[in-house]
C-alpha positions in Angstrom: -30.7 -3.3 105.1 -31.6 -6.3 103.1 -33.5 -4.2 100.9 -30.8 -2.0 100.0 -28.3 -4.4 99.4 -30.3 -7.0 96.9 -31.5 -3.5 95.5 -27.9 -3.0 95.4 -27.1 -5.8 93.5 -30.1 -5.8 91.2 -29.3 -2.7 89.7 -26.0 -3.6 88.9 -27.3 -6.9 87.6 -29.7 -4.9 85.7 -27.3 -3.0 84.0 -25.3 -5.6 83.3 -28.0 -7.3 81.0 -31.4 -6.4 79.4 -32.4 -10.5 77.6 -34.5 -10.8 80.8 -31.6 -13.3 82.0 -30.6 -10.3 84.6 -34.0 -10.4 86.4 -33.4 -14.5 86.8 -30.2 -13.8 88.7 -31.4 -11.3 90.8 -34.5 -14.3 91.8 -32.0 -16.3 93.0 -29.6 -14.2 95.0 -32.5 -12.8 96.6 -33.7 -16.2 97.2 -29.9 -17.0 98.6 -29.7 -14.0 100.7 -33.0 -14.8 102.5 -32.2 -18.1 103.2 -29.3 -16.7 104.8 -31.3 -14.7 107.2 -33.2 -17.4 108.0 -30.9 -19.7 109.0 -29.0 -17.2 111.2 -32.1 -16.1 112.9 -33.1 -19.4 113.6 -30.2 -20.3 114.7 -30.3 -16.9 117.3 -34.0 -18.2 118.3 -32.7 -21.6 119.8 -30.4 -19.5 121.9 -33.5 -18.0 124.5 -31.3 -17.7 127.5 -29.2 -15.0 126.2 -31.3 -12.1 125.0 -28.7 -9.7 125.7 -26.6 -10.8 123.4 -29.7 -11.1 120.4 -29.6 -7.2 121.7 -26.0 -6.4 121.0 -25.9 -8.3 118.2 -28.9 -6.5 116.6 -27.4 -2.9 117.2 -24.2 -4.0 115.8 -25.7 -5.0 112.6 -27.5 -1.9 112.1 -24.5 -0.5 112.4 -23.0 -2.9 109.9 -26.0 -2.3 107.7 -25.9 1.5 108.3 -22.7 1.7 107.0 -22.3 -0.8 104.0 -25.6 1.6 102.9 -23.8 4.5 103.1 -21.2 2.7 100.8 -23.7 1.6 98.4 -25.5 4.8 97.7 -21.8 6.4 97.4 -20.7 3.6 94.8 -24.5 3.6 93.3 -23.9 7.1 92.6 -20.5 6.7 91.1 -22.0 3.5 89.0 -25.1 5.7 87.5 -23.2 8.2 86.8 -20.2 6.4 84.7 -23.5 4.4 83.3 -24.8 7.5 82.3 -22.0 8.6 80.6 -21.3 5.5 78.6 -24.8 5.5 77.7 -24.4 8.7 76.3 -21.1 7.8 74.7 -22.8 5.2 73.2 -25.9 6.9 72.0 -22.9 9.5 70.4 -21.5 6.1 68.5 -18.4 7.2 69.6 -15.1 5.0 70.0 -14.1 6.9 73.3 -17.6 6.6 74.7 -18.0 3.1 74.0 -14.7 2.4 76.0 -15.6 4.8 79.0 -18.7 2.8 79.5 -16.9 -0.8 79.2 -15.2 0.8 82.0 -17.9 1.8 84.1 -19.7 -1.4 83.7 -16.5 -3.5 85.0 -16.1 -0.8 87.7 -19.5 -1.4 89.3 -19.6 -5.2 88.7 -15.9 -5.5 90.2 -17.6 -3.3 93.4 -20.5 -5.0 93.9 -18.9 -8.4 93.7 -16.8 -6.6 96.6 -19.5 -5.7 98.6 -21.0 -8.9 98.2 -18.4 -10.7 99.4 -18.2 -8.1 102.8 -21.9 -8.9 103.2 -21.6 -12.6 103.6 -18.5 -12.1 105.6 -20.1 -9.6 107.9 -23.1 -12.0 108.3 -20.9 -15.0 109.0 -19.2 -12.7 111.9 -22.2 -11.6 113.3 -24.8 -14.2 112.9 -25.3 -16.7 115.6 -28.7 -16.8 116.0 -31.5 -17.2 113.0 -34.0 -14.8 112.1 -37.6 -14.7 113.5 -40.7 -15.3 111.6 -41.3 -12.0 111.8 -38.1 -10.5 110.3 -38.2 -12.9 107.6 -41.3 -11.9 106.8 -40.3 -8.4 106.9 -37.4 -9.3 105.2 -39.6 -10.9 102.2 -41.8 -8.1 102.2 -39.2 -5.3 101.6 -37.5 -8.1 99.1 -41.2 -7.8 96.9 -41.1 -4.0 97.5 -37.8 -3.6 96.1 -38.3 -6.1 93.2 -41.5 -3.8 92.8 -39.7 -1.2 92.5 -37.0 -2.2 90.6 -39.6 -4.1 87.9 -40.8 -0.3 87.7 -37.9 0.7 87.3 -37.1 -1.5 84.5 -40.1 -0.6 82.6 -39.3 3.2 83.0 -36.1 2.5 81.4 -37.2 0.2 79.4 -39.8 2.9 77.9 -37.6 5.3 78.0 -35.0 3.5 75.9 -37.6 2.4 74.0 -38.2 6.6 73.3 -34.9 7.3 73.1 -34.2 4.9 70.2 -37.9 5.7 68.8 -36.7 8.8 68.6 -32.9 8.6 67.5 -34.8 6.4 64.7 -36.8 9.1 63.9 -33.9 11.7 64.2 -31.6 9.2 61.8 -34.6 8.9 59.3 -34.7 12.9 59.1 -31.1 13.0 58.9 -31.4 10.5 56.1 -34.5 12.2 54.2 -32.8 15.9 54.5 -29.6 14.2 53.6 -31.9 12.5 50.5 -33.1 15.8 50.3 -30.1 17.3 49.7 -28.5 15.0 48.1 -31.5 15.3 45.3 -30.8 19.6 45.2 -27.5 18.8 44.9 -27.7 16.1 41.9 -30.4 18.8 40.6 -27.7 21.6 40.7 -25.3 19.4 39.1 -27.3 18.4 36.4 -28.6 22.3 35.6 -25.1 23.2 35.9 -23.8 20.1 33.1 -26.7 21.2 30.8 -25.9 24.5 31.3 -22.0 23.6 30.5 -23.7 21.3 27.6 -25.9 23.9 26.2 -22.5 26.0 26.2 -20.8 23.7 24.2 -23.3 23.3 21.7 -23.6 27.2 21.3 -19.9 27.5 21.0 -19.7 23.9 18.5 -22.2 26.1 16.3 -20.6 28.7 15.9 -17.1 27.2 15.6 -19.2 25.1 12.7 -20.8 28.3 11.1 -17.6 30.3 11.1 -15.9 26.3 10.1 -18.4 26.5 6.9 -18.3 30.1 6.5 -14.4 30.0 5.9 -14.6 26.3 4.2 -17.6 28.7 1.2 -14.9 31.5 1.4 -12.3 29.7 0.3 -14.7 27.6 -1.9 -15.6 30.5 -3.4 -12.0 31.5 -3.6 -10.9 28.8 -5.2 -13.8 28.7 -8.0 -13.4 32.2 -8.7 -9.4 31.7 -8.9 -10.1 28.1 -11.1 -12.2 30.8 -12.8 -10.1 32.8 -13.8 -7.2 30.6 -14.6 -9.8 28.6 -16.6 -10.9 31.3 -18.5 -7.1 33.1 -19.0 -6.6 29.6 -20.6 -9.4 29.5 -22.5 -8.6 33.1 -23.6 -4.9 32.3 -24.4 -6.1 29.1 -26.0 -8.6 31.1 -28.3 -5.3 33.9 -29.1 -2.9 30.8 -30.0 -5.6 29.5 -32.1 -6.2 32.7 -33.4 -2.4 33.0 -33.7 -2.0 29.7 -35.6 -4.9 30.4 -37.7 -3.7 33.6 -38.6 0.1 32.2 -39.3 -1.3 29.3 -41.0 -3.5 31.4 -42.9 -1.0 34.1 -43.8 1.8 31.0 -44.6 -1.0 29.6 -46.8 -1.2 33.1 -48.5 2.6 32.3 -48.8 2.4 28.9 -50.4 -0.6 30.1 -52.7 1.5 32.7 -54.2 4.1 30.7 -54.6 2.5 28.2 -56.4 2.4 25.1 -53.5 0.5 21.9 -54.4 -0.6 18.8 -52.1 -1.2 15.5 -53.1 -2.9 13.0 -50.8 -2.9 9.0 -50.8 -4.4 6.7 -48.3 -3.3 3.9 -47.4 -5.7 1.0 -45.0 -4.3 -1.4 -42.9 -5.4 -4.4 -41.2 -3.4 -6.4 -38.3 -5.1 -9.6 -36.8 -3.7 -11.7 -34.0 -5.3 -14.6 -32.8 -5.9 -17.8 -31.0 -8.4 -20.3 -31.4 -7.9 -22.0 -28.3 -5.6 -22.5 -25.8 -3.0 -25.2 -27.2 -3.4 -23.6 -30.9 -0.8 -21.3 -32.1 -1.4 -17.5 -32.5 -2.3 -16.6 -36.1 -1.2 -12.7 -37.5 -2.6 -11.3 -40.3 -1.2 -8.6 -41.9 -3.2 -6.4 -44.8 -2.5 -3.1 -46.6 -3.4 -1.3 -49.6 -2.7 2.1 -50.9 -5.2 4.4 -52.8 -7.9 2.2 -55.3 -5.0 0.1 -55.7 -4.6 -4.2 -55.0 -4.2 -4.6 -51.7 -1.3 -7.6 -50.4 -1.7 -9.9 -47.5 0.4 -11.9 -45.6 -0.1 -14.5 -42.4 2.1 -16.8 -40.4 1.7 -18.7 -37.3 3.5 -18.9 -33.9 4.3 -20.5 -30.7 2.9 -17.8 -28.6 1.7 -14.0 -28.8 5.0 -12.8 -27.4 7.4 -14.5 -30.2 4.5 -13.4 -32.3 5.3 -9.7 -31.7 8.5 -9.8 -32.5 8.8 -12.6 -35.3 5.8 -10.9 -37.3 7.8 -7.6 -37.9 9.0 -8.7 -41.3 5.8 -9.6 -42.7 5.0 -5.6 -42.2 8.0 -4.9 -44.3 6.6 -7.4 -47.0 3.2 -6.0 -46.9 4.1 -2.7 -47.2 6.7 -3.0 -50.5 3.7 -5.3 -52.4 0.9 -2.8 -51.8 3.8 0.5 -52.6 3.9 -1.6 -55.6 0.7 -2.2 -56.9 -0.1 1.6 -56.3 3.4 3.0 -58.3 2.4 0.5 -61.0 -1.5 2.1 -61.0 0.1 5.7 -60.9 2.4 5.7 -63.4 -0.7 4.0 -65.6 -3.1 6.8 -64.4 0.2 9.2 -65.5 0.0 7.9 -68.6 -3.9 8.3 -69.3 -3.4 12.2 -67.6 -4.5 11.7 -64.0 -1.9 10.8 -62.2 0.5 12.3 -59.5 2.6 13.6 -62.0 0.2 15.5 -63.4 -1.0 17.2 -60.8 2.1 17.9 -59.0 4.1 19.6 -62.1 7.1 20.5 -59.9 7.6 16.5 -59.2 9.2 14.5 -61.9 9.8 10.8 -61.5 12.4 10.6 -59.5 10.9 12.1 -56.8 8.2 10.3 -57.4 9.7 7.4 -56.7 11.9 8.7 -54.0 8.0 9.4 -52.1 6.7 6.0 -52.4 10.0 4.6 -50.4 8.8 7.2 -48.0 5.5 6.1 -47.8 6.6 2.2 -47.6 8.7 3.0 -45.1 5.9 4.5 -42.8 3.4 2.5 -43.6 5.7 -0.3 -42.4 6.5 1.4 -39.2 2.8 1.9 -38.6 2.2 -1.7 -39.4 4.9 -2.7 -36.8 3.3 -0.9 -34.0 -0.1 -2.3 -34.8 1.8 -5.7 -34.5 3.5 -5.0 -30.8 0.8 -3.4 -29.3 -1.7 -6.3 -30.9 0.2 -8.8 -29.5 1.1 -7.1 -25.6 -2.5 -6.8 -26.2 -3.5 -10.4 -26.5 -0.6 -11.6 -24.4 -2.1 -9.9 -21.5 -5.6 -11.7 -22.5 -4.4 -15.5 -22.5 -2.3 -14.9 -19.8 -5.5 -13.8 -17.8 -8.1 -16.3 -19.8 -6.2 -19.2 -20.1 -7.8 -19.8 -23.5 -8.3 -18.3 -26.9 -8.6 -14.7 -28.0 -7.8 -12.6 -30.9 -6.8 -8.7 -31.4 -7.6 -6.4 -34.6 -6.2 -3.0 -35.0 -7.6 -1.0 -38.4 -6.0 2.5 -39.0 -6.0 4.9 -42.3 -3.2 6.4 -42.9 -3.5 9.6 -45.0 0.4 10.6 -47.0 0.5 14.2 -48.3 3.4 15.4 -50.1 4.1 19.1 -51.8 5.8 20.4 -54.6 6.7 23.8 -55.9 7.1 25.1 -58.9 10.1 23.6 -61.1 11.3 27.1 -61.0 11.6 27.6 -57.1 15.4 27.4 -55.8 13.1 25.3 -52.8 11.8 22.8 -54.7 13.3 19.6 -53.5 14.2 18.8 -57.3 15.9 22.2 -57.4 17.8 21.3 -54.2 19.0 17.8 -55.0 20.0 19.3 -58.6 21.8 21.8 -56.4 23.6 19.5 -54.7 24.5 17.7 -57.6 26.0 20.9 -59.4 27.9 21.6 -56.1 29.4 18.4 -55.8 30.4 18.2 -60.2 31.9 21.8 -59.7 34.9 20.0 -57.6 35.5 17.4 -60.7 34.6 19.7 -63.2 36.1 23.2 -63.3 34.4 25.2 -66.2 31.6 23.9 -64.7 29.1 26.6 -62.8 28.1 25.7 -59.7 27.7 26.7 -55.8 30.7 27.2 -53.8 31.8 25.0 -51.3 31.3 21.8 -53.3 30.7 18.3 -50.9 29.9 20.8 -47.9 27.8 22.8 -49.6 26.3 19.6 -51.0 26.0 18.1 -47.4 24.4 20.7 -46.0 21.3 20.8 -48.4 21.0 17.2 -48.4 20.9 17.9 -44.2 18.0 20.2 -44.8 16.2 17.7 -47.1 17.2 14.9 -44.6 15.3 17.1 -41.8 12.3 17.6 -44.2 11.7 13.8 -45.3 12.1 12.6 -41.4 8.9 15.0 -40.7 7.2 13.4 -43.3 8.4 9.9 -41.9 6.4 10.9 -38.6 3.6 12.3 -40.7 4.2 16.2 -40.2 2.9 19.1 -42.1 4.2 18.3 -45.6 5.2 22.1 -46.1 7.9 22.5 -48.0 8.0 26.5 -47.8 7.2 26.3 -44.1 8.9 22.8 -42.3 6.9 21.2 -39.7 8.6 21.9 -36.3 10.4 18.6 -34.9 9.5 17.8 -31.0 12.4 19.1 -28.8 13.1 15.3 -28.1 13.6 14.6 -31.5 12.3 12.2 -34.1 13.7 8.6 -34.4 14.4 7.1 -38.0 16.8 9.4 -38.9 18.8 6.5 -40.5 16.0 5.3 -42.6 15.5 9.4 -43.5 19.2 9.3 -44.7 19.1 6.5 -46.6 16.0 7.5 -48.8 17.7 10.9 -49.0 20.9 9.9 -50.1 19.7 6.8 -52.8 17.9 9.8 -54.0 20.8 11.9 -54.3 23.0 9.2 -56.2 20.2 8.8 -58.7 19.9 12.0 -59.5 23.6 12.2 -59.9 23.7 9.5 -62.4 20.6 11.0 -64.6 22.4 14.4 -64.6 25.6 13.5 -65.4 25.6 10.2 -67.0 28.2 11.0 -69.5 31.1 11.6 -66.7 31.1 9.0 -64.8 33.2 10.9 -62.1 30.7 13.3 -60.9 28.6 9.7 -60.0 31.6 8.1 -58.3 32.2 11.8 -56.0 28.3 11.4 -55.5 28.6 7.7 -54.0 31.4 8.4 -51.7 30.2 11.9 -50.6 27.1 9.1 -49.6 29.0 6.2 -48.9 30.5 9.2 -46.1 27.3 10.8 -44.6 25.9 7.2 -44.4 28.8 6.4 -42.3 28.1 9.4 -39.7 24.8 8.3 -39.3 25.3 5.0 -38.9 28.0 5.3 -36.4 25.8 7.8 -34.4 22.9 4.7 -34.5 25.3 2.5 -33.4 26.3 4.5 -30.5 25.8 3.0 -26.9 23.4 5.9 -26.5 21.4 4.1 -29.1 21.7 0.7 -28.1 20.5 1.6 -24.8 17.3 3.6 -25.7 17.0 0.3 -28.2 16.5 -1.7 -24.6 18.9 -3.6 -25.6 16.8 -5.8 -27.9 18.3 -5.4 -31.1 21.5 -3.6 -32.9 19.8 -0.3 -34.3 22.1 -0.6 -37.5 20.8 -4.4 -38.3 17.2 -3.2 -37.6 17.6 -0.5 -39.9 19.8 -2.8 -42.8 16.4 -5.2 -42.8 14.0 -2.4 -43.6 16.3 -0.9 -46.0 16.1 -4.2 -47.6 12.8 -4.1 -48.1 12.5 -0.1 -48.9 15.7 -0.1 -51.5 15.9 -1.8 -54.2 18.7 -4.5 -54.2 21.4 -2.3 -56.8 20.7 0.8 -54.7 24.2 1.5 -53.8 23.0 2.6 -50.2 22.6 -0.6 -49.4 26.1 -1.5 -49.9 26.9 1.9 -47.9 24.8 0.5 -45.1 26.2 -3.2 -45.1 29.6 -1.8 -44.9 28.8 1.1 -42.0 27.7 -2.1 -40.3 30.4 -3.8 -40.7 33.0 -1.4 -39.8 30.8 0.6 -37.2 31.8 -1.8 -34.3 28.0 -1.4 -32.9 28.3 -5.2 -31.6 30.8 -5.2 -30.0 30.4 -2.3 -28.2 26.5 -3.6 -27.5 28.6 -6.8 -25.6 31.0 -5.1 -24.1 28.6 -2.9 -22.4 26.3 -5.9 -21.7 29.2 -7.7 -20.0 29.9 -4.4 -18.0 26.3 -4.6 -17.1 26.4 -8.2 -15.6 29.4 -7.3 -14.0 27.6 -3.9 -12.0 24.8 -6.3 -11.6 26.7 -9.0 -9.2 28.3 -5.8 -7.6 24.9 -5.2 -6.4 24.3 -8.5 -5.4 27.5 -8.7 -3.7 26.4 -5.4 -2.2 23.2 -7.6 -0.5 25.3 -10.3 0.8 24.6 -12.3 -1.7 26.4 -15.0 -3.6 27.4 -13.5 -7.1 28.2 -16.0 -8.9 25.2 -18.2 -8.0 22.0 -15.5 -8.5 19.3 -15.3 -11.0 18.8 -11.7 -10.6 21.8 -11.6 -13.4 19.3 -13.4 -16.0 17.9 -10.4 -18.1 21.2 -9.2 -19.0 22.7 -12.9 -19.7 19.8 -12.7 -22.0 20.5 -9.6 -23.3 24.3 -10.3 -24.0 23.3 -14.2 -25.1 21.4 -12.0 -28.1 24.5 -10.4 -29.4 26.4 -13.5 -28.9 24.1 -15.0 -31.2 25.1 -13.2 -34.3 28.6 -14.1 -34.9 29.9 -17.3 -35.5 33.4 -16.2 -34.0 31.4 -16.0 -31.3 29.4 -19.3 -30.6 31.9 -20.3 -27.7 30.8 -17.6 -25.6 27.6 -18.0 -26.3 27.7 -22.0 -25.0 29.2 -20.4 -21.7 26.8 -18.1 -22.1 24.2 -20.1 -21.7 25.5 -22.2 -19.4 25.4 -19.2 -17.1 21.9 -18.7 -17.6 20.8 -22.5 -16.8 23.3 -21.8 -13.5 20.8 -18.8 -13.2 17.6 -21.1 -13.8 18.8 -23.7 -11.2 19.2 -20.8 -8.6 16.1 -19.8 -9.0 14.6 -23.3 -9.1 16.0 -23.8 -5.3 14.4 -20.6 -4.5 10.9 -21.4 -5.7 11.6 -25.5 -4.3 12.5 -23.8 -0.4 9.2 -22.0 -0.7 7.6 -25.1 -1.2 6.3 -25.4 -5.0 8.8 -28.6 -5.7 6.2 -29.4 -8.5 7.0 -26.1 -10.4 10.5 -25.9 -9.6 11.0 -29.7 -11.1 9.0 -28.6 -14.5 10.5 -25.3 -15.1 14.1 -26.5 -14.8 12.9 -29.8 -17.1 11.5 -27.1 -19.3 14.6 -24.9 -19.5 16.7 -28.2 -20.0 14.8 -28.8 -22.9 15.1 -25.0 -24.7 19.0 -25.4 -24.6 19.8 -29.5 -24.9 20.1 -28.4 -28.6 22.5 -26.1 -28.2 24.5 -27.6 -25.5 23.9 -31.2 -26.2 22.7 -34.0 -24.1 26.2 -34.9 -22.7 27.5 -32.0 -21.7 28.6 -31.8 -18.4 26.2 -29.0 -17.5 23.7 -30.7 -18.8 24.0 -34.5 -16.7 24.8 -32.1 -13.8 21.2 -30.6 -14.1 19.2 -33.8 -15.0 20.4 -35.4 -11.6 19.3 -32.2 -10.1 15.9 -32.2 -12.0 15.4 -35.9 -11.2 15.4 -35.3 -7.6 13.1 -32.7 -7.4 10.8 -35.0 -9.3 11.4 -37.5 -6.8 10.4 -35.4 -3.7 7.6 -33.6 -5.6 6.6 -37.5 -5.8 5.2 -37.4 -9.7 4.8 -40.2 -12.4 6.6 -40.0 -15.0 3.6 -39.8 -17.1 2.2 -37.1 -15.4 5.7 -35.1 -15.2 4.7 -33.7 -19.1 1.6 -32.4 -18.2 2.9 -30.6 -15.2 5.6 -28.8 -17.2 2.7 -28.1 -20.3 0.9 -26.9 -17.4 3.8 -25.0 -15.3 6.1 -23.4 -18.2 3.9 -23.0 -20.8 4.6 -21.8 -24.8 6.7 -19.5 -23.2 9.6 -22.1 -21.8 10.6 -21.4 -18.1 13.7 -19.1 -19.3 11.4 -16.8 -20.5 9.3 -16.8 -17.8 12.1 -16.9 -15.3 13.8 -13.7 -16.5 10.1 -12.0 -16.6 10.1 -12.7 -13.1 13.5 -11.0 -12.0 13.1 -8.3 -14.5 9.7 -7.1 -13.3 11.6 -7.2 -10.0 14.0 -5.5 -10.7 12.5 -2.6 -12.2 9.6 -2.6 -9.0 13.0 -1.6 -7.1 14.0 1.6 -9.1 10.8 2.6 -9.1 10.5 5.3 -6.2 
């Protein structure tokens, strides 16, 4: 009985713990258990008297014993198996087996602790007496047995836990290799499966790429063969229009042969030099011409700066040009004389026209001058402005003058047609005189014609006289200048051909003194003024060359003087540049800006302060005038001061200051308002007095701050119009 019941109880301590600490326990309730027994049966063996009782007592704890077994195996049975199941639940690693077997291991320990606890009470009840020596020894001898046994036990299930987890390792590491296993097929198959999906792509990029650059040559090809083609249609309608023109110019040559056309050519050199030494020098021009073998003329002045240059050189063109026309009429009426001259070989020209040519010729060799001189000097304004020292700018040119002349007989000789006109304008005066019908209109309309034919040869055109040079569909400026020569050549032929009647000149000078008028006043138009830029009346620009070309009786001149006068030109160029200003603050006021205080109004101020400045009637509004434009400059000042440059703002507005005091004077009210202005900006710019000069040499320049100012805003504004 005692075996069963500590084997009992060290099973379920067994279960209960595998550290070894289990078989510790089990030592000393063993240990407990037989002290037990021996103190009750040594207690029974004091008691000798009453065996009986030692009898009954015996059979009725066999009985006890009997039946607590029974209850043991029953719960022992129960226990192993709930054990086994947890153990299995836990070998599964599952969350449900885990918890059945916390279970069963509370079950059995609550049970034993039960029958425990029965034992000691049945013991108490029953034991009187002490165990013999005998039954202890008994007692200690099934105890080893069953520790024995249960040691055994322990190792068997110790071993066979041992195999079971040996081999669930062993199952788990051939999980994990055939899992490695397959894992390594599987990343195999992907990877075939990728390159197959890359090999794929590459095929089908190739052949996207070869049909790509098969279609790119295609249309390569298309394309060369179309450029081709166009190339050589316009090679082959180049080669017909040549062939065209060769064959016109050729059969219009026939033309002219047969009817007796001559050519004379002159040439005509020309120098233009602008330079600068240095940087603080002034800019030098030179100006040189000379026509034929002839003495060439020469003429130089200096200036502030390249741009003043460009425009205050222009005269020195006209200058040139009418000393070195000179020298070569006086060396060509000298070779006339000795037989080998113009005259001589031209036999349709007389002298006259002669004459009338050179003006042509002075005229454009002026204008080619002049464009030497503005593209010299945009030329070297653009190099100081970038060098910041000296430099200098030479233009050479040779410029070749033909001129033709038909047969004295030939109605279309320009002698015959200017004798024409004469006759038709005489047959209005004089009636028994034979002449063309229609009289000043008939007259007008030839001298149109010749007008046309002497503004080709102003532009250099083919000098045909048979065959006119074509005029560009834009049309050809100088048609003034072509008028005047024209016309002075008119008159003069009217006073040689009828010098006797005094009439027939006097019909001749207002028929001119009229035509000069319609071309003027078509020069002065607004139309004109604004393809001028506004930087110059087109009538006074046209008076000073025919000062130069015309001789100072030609009665053109007077024509001209008093078209200008009468022609209104300037004061229709101000009242459009006020207009302008006006539409300009519009604009501004359009921005929400402040219109009266802008400088974006500066370039047509200047504009209008240029007209202003040719009157004297007008010299008021020209001091308001530029009062407006240092109202302007001081604007623009604060502007360029609020961004932070108070050095340049002071200089530019002492610099403008400067330009005008002169004209404004040094206590006008303008004027002191500005110096306290400029004062205080030299005050927070925080510069000596000494070193204020310097600053404004260095800031403003040749050019003065007004100048520079209105550069600014016009540059500006035309960046805005542009798209």
């Amino acid at each position: 009985e005692g075996d069963d019941a500590n084997g009992t109880r060290g099973a379920a301590a067994d279960d209960g713990d595998d550290d070894g600490r289990g078989d510790d326990g089990r030592h000393a309730r063993g240990s407990m258990d037989a002290n037990e027994v021996s103190d009750a049966t040594g207690g029974a063996g004091t008691n000798t008297s009453t065996r009986n009782t030692r009898k009954r007592w015996i059979t009725s704890l066999r009985i006890t014993s009997a039946t607590r077994r029974r209850r043991r195996r029953a719960v022992e049975g129960g226990g192993v198996e709930y054990a086994a199941v947890g153990r299995g639940a836990v070998d599964a690693h599952s969350a449900v087996g885990t918890i059945v077997a916390l279970a069963s291991f509370w079950s059995a320990r609550a049970i034993r602790m039960e029958l425990e606890k029965r034992e000691k009470t049945t013991s108490v009840v029953g034991g009187g007496r002490e165990m013999s020596e005998e039954e202890r020894m008994r007692e200690l001898e099934l105890r080893r047995e069953r520790l024995a046994r249960e040691a055994e036990a322990e190792r068997e299930r110790r071993a066979t836990r041992d195999a079971e987890e040996a081999a669930e390792r062993a199952r788990r590491e051939e999980m994990a290799r055939l899992q490695a296993e397959a894992e390594a097929e599987a990343a195999a198959e992907e990877e075939k499966r990728r390159e197959k999906m890359r090999a794929e792509l590459r095929r089908k990029n190739a052949e996207e790429k070869e049909r790509l650059e098969a279609r790119l040559k295609a249309e390569a090809e298309a394309k060369a063969a179309q450029f081709a083609a166009e190339q050589a249609e316009r090679e082959k309608k180049r080669l017909e229009r040549e062939k065209a023109e060769a064959e016109e110019m050729a059969r219009r040559q026939a033309v002219c042969d047969e009817r007796g056309e001559m050519e004379f050519t002159v040439s005509a050199d020309t120098e233009v030099v602008m330079k600068r030494d240095n940087a603080s020098a002034p800019v030098e021009v030179i100006v040189t011409a000379r026509v034929g073998i002839s003495a060439g003329s020469t003429e130089s002045a200096s200036f502030r700066s390249a741009e003043e240059a460009r425009v205050a050189a222009l005269p020195l063109c006209s200058t040139v040009a009418s000393r070195a026309m000179i020298a070569y009429s006086s060396d060509a009426r000298l070779q006339d004389m000795m037989g080998n001259g113009p005259l001589s070989k031209l036999p349709g020209m007389d002298d006259l026209e002669f004459e009338h040519w050179t003006r042509v010729m002075q005229a454009r060799l002026d204008s080619e001058m002049r464009t030497a001189i503005v593209r010299n000097g945009a030329a070297l304004e653009v190099k100081l402005r970038e060098q910041k020292k000296g430099g200098s700018e030479k233009s050479k040119a040779t410029t070749r003058f033909k001129r033709r002349c038909l047969p004295a007989e030939d109605e279309e000789n320009i002698v015959r047609r200017m004798e024409l006109a004469v006759d038709a304008v005489a047959g209005e005066i004089i009636e028994e005189f034979e002449a063309p019908a229609g009289g000043c209109e008939t007259a007008a309309e030839i001298l149109a014609e010749i007008e046309f034919y002497e503004l080709g040869q102003l532009h250099g055109l083919h000098p045909s006289i048979v065959f006119p040079a074509e005029h560009p569909k834009t049309g050809l400026s100088g048609e003034l200048m072509a008028s005047m020569l024209t016309l002075s050549h008119f008159i003069k032929r009217a006073n040689r051909a009828f010098e006797d009647d005094p009439r027939v000149s006097e019909r001749a000078r207002q028929l001119a003194a009229t035509l000069v008028g319609k071309s003027a006043s078509k020069q002065g138009s607004w139309r004109a003024m604004y393809l001028d830029g506004f930087t110059g009346d087109t009538l006074t620009a046209a008076s000073a060359m025919a000062d130069t070309v015309l001789p100072e009786d030609d009665a053109i001149r007077a024509f001209l003087n008093g078209a200008l006068a009468q022609s209104g030109s300037k004061d229709q160029a101000r009242k459009m540049l006020e207009e302008a200003c006006e539409l300009r603050k519009n604009d501004v006021k359009k921005n929400n800006k402040d219109p009266e205080n802008t400088a974006e109004t500066l370039p047509e101020l200047i504009a209008l302060l240029h007209v202003l400045e040719t009157r004297e009637a007008w010299m008021d509004d020209c001091r308001t005038c530029r009062r407006k434009v240092l109202r302007c400059v001081r604007v623009a000042v604060d502007e360029i001061a609020n961004e932070g440059d108070i050095v340049a703002a002071a200089a530019l507005l002492e610099s403008a200051l400067h330009e005008y005091e002169p004209f404004l004077g040094a206590e006008d009210e303008c004027m002191l308002e500005y110096r306290a202005i400029e004062e205080a900006l030299w005050l927070r710019a925080d510069v000596d007095v000494e070193e204020r000069e310097d600053a404004v040499a260095q800031i403003a320049g040749t050019v003065g701050a007004i100048a520079m100012i209105t550069d600014r805003y016009s540059k500006e504004i035309e960046s805005r119009r542009r798209p």
